[in-house]
C-alpha positions in Angstrom: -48.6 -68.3 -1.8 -46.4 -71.4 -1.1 -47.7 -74.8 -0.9 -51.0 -74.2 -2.3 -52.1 -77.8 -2.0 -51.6 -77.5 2.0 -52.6 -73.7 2.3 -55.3 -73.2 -0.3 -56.9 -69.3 0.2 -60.3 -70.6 0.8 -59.1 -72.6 3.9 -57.7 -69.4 5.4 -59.6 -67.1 7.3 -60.4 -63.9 5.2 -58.0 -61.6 6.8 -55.3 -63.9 6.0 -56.7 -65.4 2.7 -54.3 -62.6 0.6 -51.8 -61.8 3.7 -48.4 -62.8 4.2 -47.6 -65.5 6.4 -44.6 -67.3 8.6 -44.1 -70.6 10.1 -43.1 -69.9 13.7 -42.3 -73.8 14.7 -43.1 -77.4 13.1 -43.0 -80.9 14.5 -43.8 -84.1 12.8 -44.9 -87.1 14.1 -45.8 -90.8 12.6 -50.1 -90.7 12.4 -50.7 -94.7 13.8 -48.8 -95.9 10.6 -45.2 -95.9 9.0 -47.2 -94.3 6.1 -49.1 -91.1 7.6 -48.0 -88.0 9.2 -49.6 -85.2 11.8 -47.2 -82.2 11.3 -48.4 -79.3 14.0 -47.3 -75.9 12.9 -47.5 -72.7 15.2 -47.5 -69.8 12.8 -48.1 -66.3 12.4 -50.2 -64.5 9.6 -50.5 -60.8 9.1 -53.8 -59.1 9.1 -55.1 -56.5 6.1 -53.5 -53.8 8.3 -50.1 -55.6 8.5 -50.0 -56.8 11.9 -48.8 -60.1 12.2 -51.2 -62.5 14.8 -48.6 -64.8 16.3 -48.8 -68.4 17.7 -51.8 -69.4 15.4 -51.9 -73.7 15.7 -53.1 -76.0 12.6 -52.8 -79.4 12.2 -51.9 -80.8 8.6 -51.9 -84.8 8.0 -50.0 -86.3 5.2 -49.7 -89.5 3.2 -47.0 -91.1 2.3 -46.9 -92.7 -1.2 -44.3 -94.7 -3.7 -44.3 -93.9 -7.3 -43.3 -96.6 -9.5 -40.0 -95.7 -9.7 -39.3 -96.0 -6.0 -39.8 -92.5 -4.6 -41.4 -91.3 -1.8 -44.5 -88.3 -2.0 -46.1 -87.1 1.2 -49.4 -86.4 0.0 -51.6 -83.6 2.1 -55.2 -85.4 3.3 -58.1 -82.6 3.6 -59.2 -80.9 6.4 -61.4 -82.5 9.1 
């Protein structure tokens, strides 16, 4: 799986903990501060069968940090 920091198996419901998955639309938008991020992502995820289930919503929220050297990290927060 991609992004396992932001999509860890155990956060995923069962059916889709070892499934395939596909990001269907993404927006970002500033979280109250230049610093933090909501991103809202409609995606689909197939089921142990193979089916996909489409227009599934999460909400991620990031962190924006700089490393010493002057770059820029966006940090996933946990779950809520």
């Amino acid at each position: 799986m991609r992004w396992p920091h932001v999509f860890p198996a155990e956060s995923l419901a069962p059916a889709f903990a070892t499934a395939r998955f596909r990001i269907q639309a993404a927006i970002a938008r500033r979280d109250g501060a230049h610093n933090r991020a909501v991103v809202h992502l409609v995606w689909a995820g197939t089921d142990r069968g193979g089916t996909f289930t489409d227009g599934r919503v999460s909400d991620w929220r990031f962190t924006r940090t700089t490393t010493p050297k002057g770059a820029s990290t966006w940090t996933p927060q946990p779950q809520t």
